[in-house]
DOZALO-123428 format. One record per atom (N, C-alpha, C): x, y, z; residue in one letter. Coordinates in steps of 0.1 Angstrom, whole numbers, padded with zeros to 4 digits, always signed. Last residue first. Layout:
BEGIN
XYZA/...
// end
This chain:
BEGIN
-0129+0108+0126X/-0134+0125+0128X/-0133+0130+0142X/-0106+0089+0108X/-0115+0095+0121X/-0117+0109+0120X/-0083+0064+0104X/-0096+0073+0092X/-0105+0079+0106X/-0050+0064+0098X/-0063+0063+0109X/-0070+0071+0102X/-0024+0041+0091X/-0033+0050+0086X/-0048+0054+0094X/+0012+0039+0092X/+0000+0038+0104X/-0013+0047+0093X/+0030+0017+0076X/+0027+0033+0079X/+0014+0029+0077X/+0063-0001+0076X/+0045+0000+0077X/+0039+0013+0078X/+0083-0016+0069X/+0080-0016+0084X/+0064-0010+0085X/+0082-0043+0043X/+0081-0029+0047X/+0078-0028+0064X/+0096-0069+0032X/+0088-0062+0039X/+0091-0052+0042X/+0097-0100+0007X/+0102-0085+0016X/+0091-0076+0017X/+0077-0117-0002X/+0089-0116+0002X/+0098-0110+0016X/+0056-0104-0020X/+0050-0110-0004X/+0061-0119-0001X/+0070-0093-0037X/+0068-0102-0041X/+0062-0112-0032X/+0073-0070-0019X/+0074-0070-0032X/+0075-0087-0030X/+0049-0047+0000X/+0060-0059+0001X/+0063-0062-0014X/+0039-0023+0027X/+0043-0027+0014X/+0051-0038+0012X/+0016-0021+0050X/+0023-0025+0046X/+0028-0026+0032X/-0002+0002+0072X/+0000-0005+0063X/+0012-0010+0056X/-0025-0006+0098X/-0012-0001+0096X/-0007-0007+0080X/-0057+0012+0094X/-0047+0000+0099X/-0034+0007+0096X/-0085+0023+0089X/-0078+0023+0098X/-0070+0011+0100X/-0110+0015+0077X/-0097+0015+0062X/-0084+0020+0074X/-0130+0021+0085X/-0126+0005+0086X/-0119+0002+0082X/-0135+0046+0086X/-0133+0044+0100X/-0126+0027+0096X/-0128+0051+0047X/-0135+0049+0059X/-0129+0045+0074X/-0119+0076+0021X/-0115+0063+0030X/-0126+0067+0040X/-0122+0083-0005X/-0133+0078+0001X/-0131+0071+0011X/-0090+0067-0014X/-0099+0080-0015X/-0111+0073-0011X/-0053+0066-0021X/-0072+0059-0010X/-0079+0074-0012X/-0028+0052-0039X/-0042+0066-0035X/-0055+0059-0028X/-0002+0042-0037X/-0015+0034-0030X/-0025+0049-0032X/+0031+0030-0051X/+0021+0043-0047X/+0008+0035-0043X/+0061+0025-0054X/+0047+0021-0055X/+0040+0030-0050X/+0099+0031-0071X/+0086+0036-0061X/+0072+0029-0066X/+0119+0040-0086X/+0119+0023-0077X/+0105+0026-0069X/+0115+0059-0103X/+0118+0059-0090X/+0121+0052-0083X/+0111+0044-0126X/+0123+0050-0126X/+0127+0059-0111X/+0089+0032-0121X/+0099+0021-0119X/+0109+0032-0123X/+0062+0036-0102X/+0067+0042-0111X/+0090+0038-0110X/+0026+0024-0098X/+0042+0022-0100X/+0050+0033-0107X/-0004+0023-0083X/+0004+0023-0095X/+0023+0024-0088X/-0036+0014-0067X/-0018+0013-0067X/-0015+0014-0082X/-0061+0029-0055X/-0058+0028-0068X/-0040+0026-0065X/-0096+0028-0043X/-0076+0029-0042X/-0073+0025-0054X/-0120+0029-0050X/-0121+0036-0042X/-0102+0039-0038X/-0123+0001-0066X/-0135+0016-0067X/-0129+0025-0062X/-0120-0020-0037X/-0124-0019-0050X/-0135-0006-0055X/-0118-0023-0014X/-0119-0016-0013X/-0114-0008-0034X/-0132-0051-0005X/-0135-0039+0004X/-0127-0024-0003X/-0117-0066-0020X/-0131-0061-0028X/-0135-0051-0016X/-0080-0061-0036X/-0095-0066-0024X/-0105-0060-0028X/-0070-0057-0067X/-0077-0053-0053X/-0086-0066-0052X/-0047-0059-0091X/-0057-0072-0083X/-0059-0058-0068X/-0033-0048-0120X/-0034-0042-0107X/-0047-0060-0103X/-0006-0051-0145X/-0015-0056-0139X/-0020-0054-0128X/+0021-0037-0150X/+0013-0029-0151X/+0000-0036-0145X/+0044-0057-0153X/+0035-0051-0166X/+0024-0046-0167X/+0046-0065-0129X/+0057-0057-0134X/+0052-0053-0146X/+0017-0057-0111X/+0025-0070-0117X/+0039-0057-0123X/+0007-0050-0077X/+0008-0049-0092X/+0017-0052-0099X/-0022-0054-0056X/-0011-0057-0062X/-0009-0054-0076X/-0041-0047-0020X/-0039-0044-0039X/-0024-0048-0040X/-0043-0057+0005X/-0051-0046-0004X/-0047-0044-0023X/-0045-0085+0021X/-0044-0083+0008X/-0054-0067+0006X/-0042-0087+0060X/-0050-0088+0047X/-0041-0078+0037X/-0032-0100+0087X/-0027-0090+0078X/-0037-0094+0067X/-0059-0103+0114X/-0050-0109+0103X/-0046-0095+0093X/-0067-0079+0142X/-0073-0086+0132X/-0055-0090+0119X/-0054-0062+0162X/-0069-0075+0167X/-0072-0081+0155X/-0057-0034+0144X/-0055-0042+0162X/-0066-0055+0155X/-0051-0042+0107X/-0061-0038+0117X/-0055-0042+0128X/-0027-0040+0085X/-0033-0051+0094X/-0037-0041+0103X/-0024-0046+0047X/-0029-0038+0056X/-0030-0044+0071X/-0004-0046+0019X/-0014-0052+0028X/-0020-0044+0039X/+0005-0039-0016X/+0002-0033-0002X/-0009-0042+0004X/+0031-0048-0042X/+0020-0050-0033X/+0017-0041-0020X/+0049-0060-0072X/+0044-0052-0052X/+0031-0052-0051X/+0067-0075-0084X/+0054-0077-0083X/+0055-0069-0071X/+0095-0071-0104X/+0090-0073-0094X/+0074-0064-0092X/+0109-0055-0126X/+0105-0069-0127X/+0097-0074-0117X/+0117-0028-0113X/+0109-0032-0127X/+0104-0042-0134X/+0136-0037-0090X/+0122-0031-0089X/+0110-0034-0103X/+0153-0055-0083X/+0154-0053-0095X/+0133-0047-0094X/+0168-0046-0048X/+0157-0055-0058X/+0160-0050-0069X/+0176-0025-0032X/+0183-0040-0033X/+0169-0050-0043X/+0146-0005-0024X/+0156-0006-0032X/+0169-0020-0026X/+0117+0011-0027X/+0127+0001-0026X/+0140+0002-0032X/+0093+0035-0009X/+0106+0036-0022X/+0115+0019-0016X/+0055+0039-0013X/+0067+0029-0004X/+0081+0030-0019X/+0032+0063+0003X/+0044+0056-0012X/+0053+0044-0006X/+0001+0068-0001X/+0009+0061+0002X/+0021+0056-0007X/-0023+0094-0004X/-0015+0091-0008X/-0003+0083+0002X/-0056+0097+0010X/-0041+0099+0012X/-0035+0094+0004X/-0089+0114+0014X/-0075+0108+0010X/-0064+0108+0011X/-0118+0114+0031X/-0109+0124+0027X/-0097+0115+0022X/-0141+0102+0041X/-0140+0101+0032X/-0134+0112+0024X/-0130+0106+0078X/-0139+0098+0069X/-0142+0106+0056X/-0103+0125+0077X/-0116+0124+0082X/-0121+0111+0071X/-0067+0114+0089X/-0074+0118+0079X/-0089+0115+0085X/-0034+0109+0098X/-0049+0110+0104X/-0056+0116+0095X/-0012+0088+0079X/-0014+0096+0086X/-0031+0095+0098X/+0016+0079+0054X/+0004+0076+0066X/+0003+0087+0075X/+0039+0083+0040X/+0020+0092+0033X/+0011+0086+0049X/+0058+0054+0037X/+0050+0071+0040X/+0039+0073+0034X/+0082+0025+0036X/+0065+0029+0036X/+0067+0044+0040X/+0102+0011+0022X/+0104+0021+0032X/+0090+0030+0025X/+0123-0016+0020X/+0113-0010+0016X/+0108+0000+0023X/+0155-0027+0007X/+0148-0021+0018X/+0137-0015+0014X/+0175-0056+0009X/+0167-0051+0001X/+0158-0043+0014X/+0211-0058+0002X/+0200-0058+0012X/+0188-0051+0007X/
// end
């Protein structure tokens, strides 16, 4: 059974940071492509960053510069650092491995 299991979400001020982890496990983690999406109220799940099993990262361009996903495969774990977040970087977020399997999500709210 493969389980993905999103934290680090929280309430944070306009351009303060969080750290996001998602730990897996029923997968062969170190071969596998992850990922984090994101979905706003009222708006489509969107692509925030992915990363290949050799280390290859792809961001969205909203937030290119400013997050950074890495991996660390003797954890089975992905990580997401947001820094400089904004009121628009407010959603729930998701981790997935191979846009397969899914994570349940952790809530992120950027506000003062």
């Amino acid at each position: 059974q493969v389980t993905l299991v999103e934290s680090g979400g929280g309430l944070v001020q306009p351009g303060g940071s969080l750290r996001l982890s998602c730990a897996a496990s029923g997968i062969i983690f170190s071969t596998s492509t992850m990922g984090w999406y994101r979905q706003a109220p009222g708006k489509q799940r969107e692509l925030v960053a992915t990363i290949t099993s050799g280390g290859s990262t792809n961001y969205a361009d909203p937030v290119k510069g400013r997050f950074s996903i890495f991996r660390d495969n003797a954890k089975n774990t992905v990580y997401l650092q947001m820094n400089s977040l904004k009121p628009e970087d407010t959603a729930l977020y998701y981790c997935t491995s191979w846009g397969v399997h899914w994570g349940q999500g952790t809530q992120v709210t950027v506000s003062s």
